[in-house]
C-alpha positions as CSV (number, residue, x, y, z in Angstrom):
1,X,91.6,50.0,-76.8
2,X,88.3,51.8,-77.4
3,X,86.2,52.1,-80.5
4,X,83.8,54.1,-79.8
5,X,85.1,57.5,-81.3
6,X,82.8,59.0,-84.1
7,X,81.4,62.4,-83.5
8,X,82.5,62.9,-79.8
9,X,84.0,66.2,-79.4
10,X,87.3,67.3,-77.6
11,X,86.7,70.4,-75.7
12,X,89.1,69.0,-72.7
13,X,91.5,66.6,-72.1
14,X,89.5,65.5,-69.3
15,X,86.5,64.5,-71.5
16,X,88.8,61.7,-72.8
17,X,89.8,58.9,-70.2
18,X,93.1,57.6,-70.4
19,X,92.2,54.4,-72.1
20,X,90.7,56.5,-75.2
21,X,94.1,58.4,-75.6
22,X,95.8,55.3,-75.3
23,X,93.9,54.4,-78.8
24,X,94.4,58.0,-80.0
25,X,98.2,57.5,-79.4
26,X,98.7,54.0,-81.4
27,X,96.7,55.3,-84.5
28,X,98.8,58.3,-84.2
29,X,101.9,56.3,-84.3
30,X,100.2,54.2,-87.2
31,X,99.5,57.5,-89.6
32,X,103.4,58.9,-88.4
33,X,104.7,55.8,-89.8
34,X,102.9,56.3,-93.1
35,X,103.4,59.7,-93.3
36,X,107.3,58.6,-92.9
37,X,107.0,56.0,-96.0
38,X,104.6,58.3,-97.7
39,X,101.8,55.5,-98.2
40,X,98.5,56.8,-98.9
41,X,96.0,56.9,-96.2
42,X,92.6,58.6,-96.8
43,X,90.9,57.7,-94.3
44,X,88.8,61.0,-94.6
45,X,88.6,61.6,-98.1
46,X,85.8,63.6,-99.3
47,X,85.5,65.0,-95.5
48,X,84.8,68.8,-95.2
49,X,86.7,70.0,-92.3
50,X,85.8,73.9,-90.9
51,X,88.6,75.8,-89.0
52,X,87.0,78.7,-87.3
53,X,89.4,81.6,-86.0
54,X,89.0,83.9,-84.1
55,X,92.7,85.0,-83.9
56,X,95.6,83.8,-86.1
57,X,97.4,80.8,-86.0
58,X,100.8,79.0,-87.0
59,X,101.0,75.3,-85.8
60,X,97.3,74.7,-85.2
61,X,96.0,75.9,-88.6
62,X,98.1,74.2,-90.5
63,X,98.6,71.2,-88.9
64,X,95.0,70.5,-88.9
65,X,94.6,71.9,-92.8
66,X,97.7,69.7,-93.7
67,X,96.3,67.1,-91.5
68,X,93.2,66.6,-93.1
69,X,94.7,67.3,-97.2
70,X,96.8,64.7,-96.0
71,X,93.5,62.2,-94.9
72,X,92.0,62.7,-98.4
73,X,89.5,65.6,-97.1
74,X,89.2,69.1,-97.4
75,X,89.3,72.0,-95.0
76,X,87.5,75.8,-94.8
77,X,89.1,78.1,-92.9
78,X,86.7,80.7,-91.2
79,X,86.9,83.8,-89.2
80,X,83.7,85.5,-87.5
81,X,84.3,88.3,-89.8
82,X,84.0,86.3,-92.8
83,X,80.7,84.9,-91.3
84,X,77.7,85.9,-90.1
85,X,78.8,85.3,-86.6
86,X,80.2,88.8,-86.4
87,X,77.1,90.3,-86.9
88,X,75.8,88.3,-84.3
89,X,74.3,84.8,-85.5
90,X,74.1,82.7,-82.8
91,X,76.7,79.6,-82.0
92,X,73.3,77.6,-82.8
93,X,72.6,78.8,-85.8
94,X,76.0,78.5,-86.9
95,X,76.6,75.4,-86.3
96,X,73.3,74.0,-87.4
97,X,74.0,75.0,-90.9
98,X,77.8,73.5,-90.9
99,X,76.5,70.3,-89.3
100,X,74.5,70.1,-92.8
101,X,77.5,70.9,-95.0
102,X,80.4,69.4,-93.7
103,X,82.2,66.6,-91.1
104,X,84.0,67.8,-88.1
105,X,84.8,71.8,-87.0
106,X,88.2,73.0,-84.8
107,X,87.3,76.3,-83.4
108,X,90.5,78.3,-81.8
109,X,89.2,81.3,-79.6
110,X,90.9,82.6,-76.6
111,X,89.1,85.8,-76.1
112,X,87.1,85.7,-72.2
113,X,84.3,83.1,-73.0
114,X,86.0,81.4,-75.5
115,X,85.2,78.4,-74.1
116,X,81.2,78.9,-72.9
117,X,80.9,80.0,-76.3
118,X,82.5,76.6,-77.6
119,X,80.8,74.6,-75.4
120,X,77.5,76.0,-76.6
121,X,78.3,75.2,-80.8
122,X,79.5,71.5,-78.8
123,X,75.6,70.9,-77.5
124,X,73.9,71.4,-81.1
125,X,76.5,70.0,-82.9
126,X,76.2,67.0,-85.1
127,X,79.4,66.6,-86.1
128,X,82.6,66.4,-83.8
129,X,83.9,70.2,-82.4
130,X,87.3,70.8,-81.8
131,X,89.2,72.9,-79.2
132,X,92.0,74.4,-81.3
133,X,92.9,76.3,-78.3
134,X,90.4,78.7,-75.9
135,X,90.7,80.8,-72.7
136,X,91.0,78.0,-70.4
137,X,92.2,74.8,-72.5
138,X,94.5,73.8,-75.5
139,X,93.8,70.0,-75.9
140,X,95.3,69.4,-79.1
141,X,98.5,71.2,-78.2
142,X,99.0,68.9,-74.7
143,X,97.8,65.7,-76.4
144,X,100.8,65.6,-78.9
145,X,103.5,66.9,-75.8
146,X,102.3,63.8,-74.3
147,X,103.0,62.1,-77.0
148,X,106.0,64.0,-78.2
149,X,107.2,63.2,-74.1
150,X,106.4,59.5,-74.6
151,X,108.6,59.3,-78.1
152,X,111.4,60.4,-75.8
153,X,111.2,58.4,-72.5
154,X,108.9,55.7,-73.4
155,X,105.6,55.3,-72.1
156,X,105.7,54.8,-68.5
157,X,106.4,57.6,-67.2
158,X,106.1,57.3,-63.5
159,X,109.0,59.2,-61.6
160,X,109.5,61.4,-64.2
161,X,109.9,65.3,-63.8
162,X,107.6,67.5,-65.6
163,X,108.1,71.2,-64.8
164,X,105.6,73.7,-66.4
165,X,107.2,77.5,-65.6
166,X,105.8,81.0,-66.5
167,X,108.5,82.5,-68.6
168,X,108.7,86.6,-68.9
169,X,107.1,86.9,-72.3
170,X,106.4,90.7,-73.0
171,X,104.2,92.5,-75.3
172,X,100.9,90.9,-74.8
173,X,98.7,88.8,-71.7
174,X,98.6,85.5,-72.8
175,X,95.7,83.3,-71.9
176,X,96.1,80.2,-69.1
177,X,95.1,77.7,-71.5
178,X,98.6,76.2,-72.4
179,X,99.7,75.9,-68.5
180,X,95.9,74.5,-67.6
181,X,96.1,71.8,-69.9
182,X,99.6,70.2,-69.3
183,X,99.0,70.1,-64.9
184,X,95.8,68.9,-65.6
185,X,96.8,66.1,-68.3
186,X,100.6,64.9,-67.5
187,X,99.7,64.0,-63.9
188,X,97.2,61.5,-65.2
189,X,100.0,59.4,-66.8
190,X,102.4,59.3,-64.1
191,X,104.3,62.4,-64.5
192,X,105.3,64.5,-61.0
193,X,104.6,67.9,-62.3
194,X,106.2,71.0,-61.0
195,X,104.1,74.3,-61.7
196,X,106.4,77.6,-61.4
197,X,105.5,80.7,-61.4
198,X,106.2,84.2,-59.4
199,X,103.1,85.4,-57.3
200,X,99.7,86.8,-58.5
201,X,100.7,84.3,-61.6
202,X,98.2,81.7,-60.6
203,X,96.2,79.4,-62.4
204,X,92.1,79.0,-62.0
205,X,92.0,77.4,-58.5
206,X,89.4,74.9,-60.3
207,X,92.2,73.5,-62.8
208,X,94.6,73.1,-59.7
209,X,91.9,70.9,-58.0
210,X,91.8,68.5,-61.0
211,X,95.7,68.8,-61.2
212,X,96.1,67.4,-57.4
213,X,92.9,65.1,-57.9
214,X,94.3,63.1,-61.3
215,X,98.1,63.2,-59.7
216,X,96.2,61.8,-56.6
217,X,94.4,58.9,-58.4
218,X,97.6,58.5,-60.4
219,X,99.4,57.9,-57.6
220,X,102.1,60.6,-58.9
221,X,103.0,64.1,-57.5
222,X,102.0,67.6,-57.7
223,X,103.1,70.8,-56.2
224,X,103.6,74.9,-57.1
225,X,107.1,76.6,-56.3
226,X,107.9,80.1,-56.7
227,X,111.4,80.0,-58.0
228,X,112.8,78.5,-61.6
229,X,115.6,77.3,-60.2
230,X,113.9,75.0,-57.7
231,X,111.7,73.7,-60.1
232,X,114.3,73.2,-63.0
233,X,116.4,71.1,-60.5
234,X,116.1,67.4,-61.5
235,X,113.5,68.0,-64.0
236,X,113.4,65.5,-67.1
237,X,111.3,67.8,-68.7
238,X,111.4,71.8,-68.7
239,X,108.4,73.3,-70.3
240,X,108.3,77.1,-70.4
241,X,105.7,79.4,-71.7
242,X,104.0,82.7,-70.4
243,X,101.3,83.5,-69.2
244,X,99.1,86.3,-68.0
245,X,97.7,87.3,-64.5
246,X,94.5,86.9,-65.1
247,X,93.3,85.7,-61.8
248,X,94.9,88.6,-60.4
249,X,93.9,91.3,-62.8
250,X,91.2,89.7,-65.2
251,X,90.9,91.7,-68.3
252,X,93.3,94.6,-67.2
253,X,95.9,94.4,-69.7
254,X,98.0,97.7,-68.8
255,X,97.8,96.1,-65.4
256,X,99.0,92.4,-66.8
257,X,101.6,93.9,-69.0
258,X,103.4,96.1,-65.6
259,X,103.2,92.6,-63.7
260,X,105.1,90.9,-66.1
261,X,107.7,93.5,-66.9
262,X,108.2,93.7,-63.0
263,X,109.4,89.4,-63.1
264,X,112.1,89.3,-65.3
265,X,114.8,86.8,-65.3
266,X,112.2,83.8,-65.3
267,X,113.7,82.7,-68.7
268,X,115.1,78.9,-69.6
269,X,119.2,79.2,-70.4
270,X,121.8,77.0,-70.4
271,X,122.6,77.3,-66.5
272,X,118.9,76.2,-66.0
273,X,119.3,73.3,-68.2
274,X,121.8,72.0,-66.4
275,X,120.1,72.0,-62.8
276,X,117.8,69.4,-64.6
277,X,118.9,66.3,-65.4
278,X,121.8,65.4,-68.6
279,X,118.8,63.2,-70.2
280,X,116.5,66.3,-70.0
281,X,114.3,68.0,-72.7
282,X,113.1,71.3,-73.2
283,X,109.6,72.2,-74.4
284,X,107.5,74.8,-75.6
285,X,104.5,75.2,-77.8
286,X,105.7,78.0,-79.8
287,X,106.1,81.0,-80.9
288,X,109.1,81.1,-78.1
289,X,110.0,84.6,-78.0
290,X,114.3,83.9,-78.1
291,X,116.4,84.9,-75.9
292,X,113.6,86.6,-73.6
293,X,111.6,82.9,-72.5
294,X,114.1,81.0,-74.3
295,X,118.2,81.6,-75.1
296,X,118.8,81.1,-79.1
297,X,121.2,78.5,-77.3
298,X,118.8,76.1,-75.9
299,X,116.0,76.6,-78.7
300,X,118.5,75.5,-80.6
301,X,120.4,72.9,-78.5
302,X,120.6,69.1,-78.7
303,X,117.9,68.9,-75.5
304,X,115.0,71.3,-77.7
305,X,112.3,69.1,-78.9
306,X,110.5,72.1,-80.5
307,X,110.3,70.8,-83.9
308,X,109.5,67.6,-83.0
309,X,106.6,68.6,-80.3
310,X,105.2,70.8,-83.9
311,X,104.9,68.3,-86.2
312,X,103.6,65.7,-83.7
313,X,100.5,68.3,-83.7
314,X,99.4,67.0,-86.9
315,X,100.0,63.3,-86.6
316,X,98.0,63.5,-83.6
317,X,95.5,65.7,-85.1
318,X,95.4,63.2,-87.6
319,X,94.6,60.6,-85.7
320,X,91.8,62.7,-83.7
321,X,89.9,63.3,-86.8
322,X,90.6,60.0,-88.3
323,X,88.7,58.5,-85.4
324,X,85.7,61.3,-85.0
325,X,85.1,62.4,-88.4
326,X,83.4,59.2,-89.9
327,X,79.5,58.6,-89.7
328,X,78.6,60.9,-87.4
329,X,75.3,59.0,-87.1
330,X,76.5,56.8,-84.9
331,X,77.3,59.1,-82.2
332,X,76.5,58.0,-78.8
């Protein structure tokens, strides 16, 4: 168990070794269990927490806002056009002044540079920054699936079946973040992960490198198929979600938008569920479009962890700023 925790940002799961989620996980299951018998536990009071949008937000916002209420502490939501950052003050200046005011700060930003831009408020911060989701990670949302995965089939997880599939979500290109984050986390804890998808529906060749390199040193497995059927077959875990072409279109949404509409079918229904295993669960991060990613069938089956996988965001949120949001002096 580490203990060294206050002030040090999450931008990436990979900034955080295993050992240090390890910790993260047993005082998440400690605040759970409190939240459960409703005892008290301020272990932020009088903290000022700032939540700084740049698009809007379900799950995230509040279960950091309720998170932090809920740790005796307080949290400001922001948007860049209820600051000065739409007019152009710099992520140094920004964060300068909040650094002065208050304790920790989630940014969520998933426009093209979300996360240079985040990376920048990270190196004059002094107070922990966040990663409420940009356009290449979404820490907090993977962290609690691992945990929400770990409820379920203990915690060792070696041999298990993870399968991350694109889904045929319409309407909008939605970043890689979500996909990035679970092949680069679940392989280091043992997982085999399956990534799915049709072609020109890759991931940034980067965040596959560090997918086979921590299922390499985890002695687990790693490999991309093009068909949901294959990948669904023994799975223990299905997690489906969309995702954009980026890498084969960048910022050409028309361009996304015909991709997608030309791969239907990549949806999760009950003849999918039952390739994978009887024990399996299915996952998704929500909002689940139903019965286009998602049958109203399965969302709402006895496998579908969804409720459970959204409130673990705030117990684990919880636990995230109950370890980084104390005297930020002590930094190292």
């Amino acid at each position: 168990m580490q203990t060294h925790f206050k002030g040090k940002h999450l931008l990436c799961e990979q900034d955080w070794t295993n050992e240090e989620l390890e910790t993260l996980f047993k005082v998440t299951e400690d605040l759970k269990m409190k939240y459960a018998m409703d005892v008290p536990h301020e272990l932020c009071k009088n903290k000022s927490l700032f939540m700084l949008f740049f698009e809007e937000s379900t799950r995230t916002r509040n279960a950091f806002e309720c998170g932090i209420t809920q740790l005796g502490g307080h949290a400001n939501y922001l948007t860049p056009k209820a600051t000065q950052i739409d007019h152009g003050e710099t992520a140094k200046d920004t964060i300068e002044v909040l650094s002065r005011m208050g304790h920790g700060i989630g940014i969520r930003n998933t426009l093209v540079g979300g996360h240079k831009w985040m990376a920048e408020v990270a190196k004059h911060a002094k107070i922990p920054v966040y990663n409420m989701q940009c356009d290449i990670w979404h820490p907090t949302q993977s962290i609690c699936d691992l945990y929400t995965i770990r409820e379920k089939f203990g915690t060792d997880l070696r041999g298990r079946k993870f399968v991350i599939s694109w889904t045929s979500a319409p309407n909008y290109v939605r970043p890689l973040s979500m996909a990035q984050s679970l092949v680069a986390l679940m392989p280091r804890f043992g997982l085999d992960v399956t990534l799915a998808h049709p072609e020109k529906f890759d991931l940034m060749p980067e965040v596959i490198e560090m997918a086979k390199e921590n299922a390499r040193k985890a002695g687990a497995k790693f490999e991309i198929v093009h068909d949901m059927d294959q990948a669904c077959k023994d799975a223990d875990i299905i997690y489906a979600k969309g995702w954009g072409p980026i890498m084969h279109v960048g910022n050409d949404e028309e361009a996304g938008l015909k991709l997608i509409d030309e791969n239907p079918g990549w949806l999760v229904d009950s003849r999918r569920m039952k390739l994978a295993k009887e024990s399996a669960i299915y996952m998704h991060c929500m909002p689940a479009d139903r019965d286009v990613e998602v049958t109203s069938e399965v969302m709402d089956g006895p496998q579908s962890v969804l409720y459970d996988q959204a409130e673990n965001r705030m117990h684990t949120i919880k636990a995230l700023m109950a370890l980084t949001m104390g005297n930020v002096a002590s930094r190292r």
